[in-house]
Wavefront OBJ file of the C-alpha trace (Angstrom):
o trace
v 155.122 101.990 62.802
v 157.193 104.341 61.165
v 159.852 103.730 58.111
v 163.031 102.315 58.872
v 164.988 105.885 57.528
v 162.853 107.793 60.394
v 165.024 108.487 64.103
v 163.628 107.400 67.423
v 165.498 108.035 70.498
v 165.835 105.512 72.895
v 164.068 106.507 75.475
v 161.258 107.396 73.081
v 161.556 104.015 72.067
v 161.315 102.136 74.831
v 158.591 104.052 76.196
v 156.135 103.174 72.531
v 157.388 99.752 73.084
v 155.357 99.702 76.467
v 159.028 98.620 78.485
v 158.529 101.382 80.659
v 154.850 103.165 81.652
v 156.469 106.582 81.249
v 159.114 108.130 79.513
v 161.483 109.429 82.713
v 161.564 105.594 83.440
v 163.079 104.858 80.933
v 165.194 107.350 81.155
v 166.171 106.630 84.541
v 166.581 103.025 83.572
v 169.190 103.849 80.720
v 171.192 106.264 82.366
v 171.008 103.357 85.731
v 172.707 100.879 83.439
v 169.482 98.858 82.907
v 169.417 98.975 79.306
v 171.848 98.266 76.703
v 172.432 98.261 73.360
v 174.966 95.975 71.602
v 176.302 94.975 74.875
v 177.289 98.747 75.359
v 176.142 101.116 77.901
v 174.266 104.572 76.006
v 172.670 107.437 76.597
v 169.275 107.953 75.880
v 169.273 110.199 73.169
v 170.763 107.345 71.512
v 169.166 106.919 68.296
v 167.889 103.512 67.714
v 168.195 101.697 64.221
v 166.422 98.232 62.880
v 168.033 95.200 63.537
v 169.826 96.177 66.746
v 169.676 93.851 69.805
v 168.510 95.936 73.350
v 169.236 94.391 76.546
v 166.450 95.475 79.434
v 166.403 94.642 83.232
v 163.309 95.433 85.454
v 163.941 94.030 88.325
v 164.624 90.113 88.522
v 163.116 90.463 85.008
v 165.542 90.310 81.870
v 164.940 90.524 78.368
v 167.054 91.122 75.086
v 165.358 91.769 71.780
v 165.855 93.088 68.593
v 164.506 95.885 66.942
v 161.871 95.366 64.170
v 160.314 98.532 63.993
v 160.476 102.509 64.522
v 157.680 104.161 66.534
v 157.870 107.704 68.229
v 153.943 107.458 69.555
v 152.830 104.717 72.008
v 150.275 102.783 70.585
v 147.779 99.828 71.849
v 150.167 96.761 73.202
v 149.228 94.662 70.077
v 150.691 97.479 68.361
v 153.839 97.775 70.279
v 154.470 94.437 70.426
v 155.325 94.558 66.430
v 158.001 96.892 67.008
v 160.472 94.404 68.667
v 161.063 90.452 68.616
v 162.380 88.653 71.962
v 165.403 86.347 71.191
v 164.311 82.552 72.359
v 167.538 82.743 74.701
v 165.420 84.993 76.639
v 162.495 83.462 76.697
v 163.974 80.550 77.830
v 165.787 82.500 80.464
v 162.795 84.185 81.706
v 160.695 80.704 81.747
v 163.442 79.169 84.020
v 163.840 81.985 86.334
v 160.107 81.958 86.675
v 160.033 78.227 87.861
v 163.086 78.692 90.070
v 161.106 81.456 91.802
v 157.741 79.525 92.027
v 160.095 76.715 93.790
v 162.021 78.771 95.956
v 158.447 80.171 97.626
v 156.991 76.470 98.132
v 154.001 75.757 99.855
v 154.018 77.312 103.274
v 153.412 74.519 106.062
v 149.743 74.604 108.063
v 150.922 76.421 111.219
v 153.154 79.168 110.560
v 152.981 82.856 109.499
v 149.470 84.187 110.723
v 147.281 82.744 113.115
v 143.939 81.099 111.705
v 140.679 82.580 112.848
v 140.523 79.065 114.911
v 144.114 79.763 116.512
v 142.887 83.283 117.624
v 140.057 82.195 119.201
v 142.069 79.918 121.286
v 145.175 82.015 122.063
v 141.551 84.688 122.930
v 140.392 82.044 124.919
v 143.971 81.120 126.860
v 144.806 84.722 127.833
v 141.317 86.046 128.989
v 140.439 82.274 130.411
v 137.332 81.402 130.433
v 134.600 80.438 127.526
v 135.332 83.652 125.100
v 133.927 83.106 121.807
l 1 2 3 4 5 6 7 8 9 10 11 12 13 14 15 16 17 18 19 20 21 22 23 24 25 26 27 28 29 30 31 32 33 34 35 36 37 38 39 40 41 42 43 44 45 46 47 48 49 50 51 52 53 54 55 56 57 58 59 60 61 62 63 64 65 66 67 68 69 70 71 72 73 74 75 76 77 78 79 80 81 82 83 84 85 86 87 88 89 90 91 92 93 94 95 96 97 98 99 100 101 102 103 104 105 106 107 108 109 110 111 112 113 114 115 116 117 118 119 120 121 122 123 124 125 126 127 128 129 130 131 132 133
């Protein structure tokens, strides 16, 4: 981590943070609306100060956290994981979503989607009639 007078962009930012796996993601990401800062839509030359809350959506994923540190190189995860704190609103948003999803896929009932090896061999069996194994 660097000092807290040093200047990251965004992107660069988000990128060391491991948010995105390469730089043009995060890009893409910022100038798609996906990322905010302050509840305001930037640019991602944006430089990007200590103590300022950052809004991400991937996907059905959301997370806002504030910036604890300043890093222009992307480091090991441990490492990257120092440079920003998730609020506990989020948390607890993501760990609700999460169950709601789990739910909403349920167990699938014995019978439907794709036939068993047992239900081939008998569908095999009805079309061809006759005794095929």
């Amino acid at each position: 981590m660097e000092s807290s007078s040093e200047k990251v962009r965004l992107d660069k930012w988000l990128w060391a943070a491991r948010f995105f796996k390469t730089r043009s993601l995060a890009t893409e990401a910022i100038e798609g609306g996906k990322v905010q800062v302050n509840q305001q839509r930037i640019k991602p030359s944006k430089e990007v100060r200590l103590g300022e809350e950052i809004n991400v959506r991937m996907g059905a994923i959301e997370k806002t956290v504030i910036v604890r540190g300043l890093s222009k190189q992307r480091r090991p995860a441990v490492e990257a994981a120092l440079l920003y704190e998730e609020t506990l609103e989020s948390v607890q948003k993501r760990e609700e979503a999460a169950k709601l999803r789990q739910q909403a896929v349920g167990v699938r009932p014995i019978g439907t989607g794709r036939p068993t090896k047992k239900d081939r061999r008998l569908i095999r069996r009805f079309t061809e009639g006759g005794n095929a194994s």
